[in-house]
N, C-alpha and C positions, 0 to 999 in steps of 0.2 A: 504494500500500500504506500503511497508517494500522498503526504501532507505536504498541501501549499500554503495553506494557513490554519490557527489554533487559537483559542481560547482558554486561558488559565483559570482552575477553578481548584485553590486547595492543592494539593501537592500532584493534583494530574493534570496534561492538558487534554481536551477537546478540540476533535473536527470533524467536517459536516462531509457527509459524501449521498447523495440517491436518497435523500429524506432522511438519513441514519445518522449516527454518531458514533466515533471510535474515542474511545479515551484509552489513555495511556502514563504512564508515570512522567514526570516533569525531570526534564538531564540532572538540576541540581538535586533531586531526591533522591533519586539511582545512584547520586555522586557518594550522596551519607551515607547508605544504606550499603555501600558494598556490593559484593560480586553475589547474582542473586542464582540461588538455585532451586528454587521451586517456586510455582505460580499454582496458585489453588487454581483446579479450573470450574468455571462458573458456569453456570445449566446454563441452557439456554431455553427461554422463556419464564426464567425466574423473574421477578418484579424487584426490585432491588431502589430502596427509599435514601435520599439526599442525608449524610454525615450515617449512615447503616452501615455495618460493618459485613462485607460481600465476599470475604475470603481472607489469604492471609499467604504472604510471600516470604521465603526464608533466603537469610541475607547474612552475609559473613560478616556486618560489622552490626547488625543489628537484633539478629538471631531469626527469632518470627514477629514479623511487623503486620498490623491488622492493618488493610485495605479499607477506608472507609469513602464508600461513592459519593462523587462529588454533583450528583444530579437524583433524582425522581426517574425509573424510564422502566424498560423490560427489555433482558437481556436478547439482542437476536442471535447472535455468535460470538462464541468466546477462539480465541487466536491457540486452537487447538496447538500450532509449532509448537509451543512457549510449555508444553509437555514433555519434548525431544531437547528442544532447547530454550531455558529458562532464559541464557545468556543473552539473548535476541534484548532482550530490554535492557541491560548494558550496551549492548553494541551499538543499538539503533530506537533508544526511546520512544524518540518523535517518528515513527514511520514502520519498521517490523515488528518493534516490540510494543504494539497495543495490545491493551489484555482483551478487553469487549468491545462491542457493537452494542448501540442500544436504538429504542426507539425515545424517544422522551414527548409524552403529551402536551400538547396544546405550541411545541416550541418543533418550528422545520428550517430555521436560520440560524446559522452560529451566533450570530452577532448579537440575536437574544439571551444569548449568554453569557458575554462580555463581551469587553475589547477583544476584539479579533486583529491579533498578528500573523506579520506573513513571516514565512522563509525564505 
């Protein structure tokens, strides 16, 4: 997946692609957290509520760190790789290493989310 632009919200960011949303961790949070080696993975069609806690990622400077979503939505796909290789969200935050896709109600523009930056 290739983000051209994002929205920060809390320690992830957000981008918009076909009415959907990918979020994924923020470079400087990955930076703390360390070399990560597990990604809980996330049903898909779970409903998953704004500061909820949606899983839990284990990390060599942090141990296990609780994910908490930074929006309201239902999950459509979670970034099944990140199974094989948890690494992918060090490597490439912004871009292979999204954990989910969601849908989020009543919002189809990023920019309803925040300030939206490019890359």
């Amino acid at each position: 997946m290739e983000v051209k632009e994002y929205t920060e919200l809390g320690d992830f960011w957000v981008s918009a692609e076909d009415g959907e949303f990918y979020i994924g961790l923020l470079p400087a949070v990955v930076a703390k957290l360390g070399k990560i080696s597990f990604v809980d993975q996330i049903p898909m069609g779970k409903v998953i509520s704004q500061d909820g806690v949606i899983g839990v990622i284990e990390t060599e400077k942090a141990g296990d760190w609780l994910m908490k979503s930074p929006i309201t939505g239902q999950v459509t796909k979670f970034n099944t790789r990140l199974n094989r290789k948890p690494e992918l969200v060090n490597k490439n935050p912004i871009g292979e290493g999204w954990i989910v896709r969601c849908r989020i109600p009543k919002v189809d523009k990023l920019s309803q989310l925040g300030e939206v930056k490019n890359i």
